[in-house]
Every structure is written in structure tokens, then in C-alpha cells.
Phi, psi and omega in degrees: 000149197285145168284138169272115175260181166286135186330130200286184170300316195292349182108318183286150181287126181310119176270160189272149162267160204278024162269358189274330195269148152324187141269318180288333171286298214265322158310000174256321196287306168293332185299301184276334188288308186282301223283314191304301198281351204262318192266341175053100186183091155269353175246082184271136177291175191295302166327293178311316173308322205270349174272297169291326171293314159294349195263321208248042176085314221283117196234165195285134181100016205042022178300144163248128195255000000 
């Protein structure tokens, strides 16, 4: 599991590198970058997101098959 880092001064959360992330981050990450560029979207809404995490298995409560 990726290490958490702590909150900048300004309040916002320390983004992670990408040595930092899972395989499951970065497979959402590659997932979500082709669906952007496949749909020409660049701001996708929480739906849309919720669309590709379902496409890439992920289901509520975490189960994995």
C-alpha cells in the first residue's frame, strides 16, 4: 500500500509519485487517461469516472472475483 503523504501547508494533499502509487492506481490512471482521449472529454463527471472503475472490475465493498 502507497505511504500517505501529509497535507501541504496551503491544506491540499501531497500528490503521490508515481513510485508511490499501487498497481491498482495506476491501472485507473491508464484506464481513465484512454477513455478521456477515446471520448475527447476532458473534465469526465463522477459518473463517467464510475464508469471506467466499473469497466476495470471494481465493485462496492471491494470484492474481487
Amino acid at each position: 500500500m502507497a505511504k500517505r503523504g501529509r497535507p501541504r501547508k496551503d491544506g491540499q494533499p501531497r500528490t503521490r509519485t508515481p513510485e508511490e502509487m499501487s498497481d491498482d492506481d495506476l491501472e485507473f490512471l491508464v484506464a481513465m487517461d484512454r477513455w478521456k482521449r477515446e471520448n475527447h472529454v476532458r473534465f469526465p463527471t463522477v459518473l463517467q469516472y464510475m464508469e471506467v472503475l466499473l469497466s476495470l472490475g471494481y465493485r462496492k465493498g471491494g470484492e474481487h472475483d
